[in-house]
C-alpha positions in Angstrom: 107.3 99.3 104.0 105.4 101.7 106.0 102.1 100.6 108.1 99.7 102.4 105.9 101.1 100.6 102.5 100.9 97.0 104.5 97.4 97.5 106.0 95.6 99.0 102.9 97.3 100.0 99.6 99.2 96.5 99.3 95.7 94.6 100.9 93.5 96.9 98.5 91.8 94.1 96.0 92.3 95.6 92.6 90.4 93.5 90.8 87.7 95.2 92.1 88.0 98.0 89.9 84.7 98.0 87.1 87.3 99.5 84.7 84.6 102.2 84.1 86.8 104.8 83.8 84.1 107.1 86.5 87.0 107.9 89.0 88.9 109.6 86.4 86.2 111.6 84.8 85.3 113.7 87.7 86.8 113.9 91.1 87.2 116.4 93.4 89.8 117.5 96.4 89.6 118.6 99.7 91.3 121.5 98.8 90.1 124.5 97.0 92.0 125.0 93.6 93.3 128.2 94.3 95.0 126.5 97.1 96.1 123.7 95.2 97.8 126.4 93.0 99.7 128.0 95.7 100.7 124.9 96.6 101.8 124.0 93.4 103.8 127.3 93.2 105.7 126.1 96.1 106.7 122.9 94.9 104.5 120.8 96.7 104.8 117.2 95.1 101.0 116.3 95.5 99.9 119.3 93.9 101.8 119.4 91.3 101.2 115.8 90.4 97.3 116.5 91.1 97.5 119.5 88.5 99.7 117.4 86.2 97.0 115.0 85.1 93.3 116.6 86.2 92.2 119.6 84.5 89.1 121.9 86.4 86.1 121.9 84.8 84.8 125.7 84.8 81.7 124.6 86.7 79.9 122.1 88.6 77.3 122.2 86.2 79.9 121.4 83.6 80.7 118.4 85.7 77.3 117.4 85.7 77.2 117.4 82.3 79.8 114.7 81.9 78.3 112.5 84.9 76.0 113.8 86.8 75.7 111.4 89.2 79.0 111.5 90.8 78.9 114.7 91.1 75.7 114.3 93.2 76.8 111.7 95.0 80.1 113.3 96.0 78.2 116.5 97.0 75.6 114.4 98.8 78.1 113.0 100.7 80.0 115.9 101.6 76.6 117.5 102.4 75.8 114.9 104.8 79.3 115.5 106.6 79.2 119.3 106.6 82.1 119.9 104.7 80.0 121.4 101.5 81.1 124.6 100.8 79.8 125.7 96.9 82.3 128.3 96.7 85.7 125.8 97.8 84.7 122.5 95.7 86.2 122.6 91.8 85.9 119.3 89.7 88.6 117.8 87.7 88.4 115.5 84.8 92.0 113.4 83.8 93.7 114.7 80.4 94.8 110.7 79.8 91.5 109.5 79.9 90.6 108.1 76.8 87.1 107.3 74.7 87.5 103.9 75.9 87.8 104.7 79.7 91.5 103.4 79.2 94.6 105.7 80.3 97.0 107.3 78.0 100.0 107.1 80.1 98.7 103.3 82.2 102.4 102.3 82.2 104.0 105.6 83.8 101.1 106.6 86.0 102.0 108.3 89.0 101.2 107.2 92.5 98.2 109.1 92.9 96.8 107.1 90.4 98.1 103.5 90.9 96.8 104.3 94.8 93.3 105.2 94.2 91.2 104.9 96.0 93.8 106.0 98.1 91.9 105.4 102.0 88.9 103.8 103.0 87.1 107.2 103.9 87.0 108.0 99.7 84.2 108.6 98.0 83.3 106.8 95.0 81.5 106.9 92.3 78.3 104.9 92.6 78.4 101.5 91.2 82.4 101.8 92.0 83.3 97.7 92.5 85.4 99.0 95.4 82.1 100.3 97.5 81.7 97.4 99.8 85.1 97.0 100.7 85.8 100.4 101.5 82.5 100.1 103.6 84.4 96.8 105.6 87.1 98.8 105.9 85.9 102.4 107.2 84.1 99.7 110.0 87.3 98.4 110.7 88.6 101.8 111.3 85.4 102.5 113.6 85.9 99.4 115.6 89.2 100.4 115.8 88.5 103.6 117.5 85.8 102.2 119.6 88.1 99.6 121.4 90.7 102.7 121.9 87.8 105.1 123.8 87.0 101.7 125.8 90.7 101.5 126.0 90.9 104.8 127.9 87.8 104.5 130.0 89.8 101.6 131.6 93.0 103.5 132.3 91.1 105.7 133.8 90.0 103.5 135.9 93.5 101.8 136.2 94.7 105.4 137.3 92.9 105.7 140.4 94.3 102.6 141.6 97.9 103.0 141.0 100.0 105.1 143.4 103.4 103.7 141.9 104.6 107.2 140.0 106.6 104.5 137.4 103.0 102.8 136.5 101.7 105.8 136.5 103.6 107.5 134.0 102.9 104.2 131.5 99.4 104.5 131.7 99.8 108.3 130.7 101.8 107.1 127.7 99.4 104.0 126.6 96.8 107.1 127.4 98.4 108.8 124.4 98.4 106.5 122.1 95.0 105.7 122.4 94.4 109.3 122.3 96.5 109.5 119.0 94.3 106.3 117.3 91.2 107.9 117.7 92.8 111.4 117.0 93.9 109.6 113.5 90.4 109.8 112.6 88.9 113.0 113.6 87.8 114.2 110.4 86.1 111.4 109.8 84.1 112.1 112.8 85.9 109.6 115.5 84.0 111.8 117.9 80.6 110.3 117.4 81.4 106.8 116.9 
């Protein structure tokens, strides 16, 4: 079982969910859908399982229309991070989502369902029962990288006492690792935490 399965999908408290059915009505990717297309076109598993179960809507306005605010909310938020881009974001609604807010195929969903939300940096629907604990989770990722740039400070300050090539190559390599950690989390904006 890999790292990321133990410390979130198999920790993620699903009876959390509000069973409202908003997550599935309108959502969005980071990718435009042209891209998601071409990736499609090449096989690409996540694309074509994305593709396989959301439709685009032909606007945002049409969107709207359906739940206007997520839609807001997801633009506000990507507004807030400057990642907005009018002409790159497409909505989706899901073609097994029923009157009821249950799903068709609930039995033989695929991953990308059964995982959502799928990280702590997702953004939900307002109202979504998983809100706060993505919140305790995202600062768990923040503290995370915090003690990794203290982390670094200190080997730094490690380096300029060790003369011993051997310690000095370890310190490069913890170095790296810490890098990595905070690296992880770039664009989430690591930098300014």
């Amino acid at each position: 079982m890999s790292s990321y399965e133990e410390n979130y999908l198999n920790k993620r408290p699903q009876e959390l969910c509000n069973m409202c059915g908003k997550c599935c009505r309108v959502v969005t990717t980071s990718l435009p859908y042209q891209e998601l297309l071409e990736l499609q076109k090449q096989g690409d598993k996540g694309a074509c399982e994305f593709l396989g179960i959301f439709e685009p809507f032909a606007s945002v306005e049409e969107a709207r229309s359906v739940d206007k605010e997520t839609v807001d909310n997801i633009i506000d938020n990507l507004k807030s991070d400057g990642k907005y881009d009018e002409e790159k974001i497409t909505f989706y609604t899901c073609k097994y989502l029923q009157e009821d807010n249950k799903c068709s195929i609930y039995e033989e969903r695929p991953a990308l369902c059964r995982h959502c939300p799928s990280t702590p940096w997702a953004i939900v629907p307002p109202g979504c029962g998983f809100e706060g604990w993505l919140f305790m989770k995202r600062e768990e990722d923040k503290e995370r990288v915090r003690r990794a740039k203290e982390e670094l400070l200190e080997m730094e300050v490690l380096k300029k006492k060790v003369t011993n090539l051997e310690t000095l190559d370890k310190i490069y390599a913890v170095e790296h690792k810490l890098q990595r950690t905070i690296d992880m989390y770039k664009k989430y904006g690591s930098e300014n935490w």
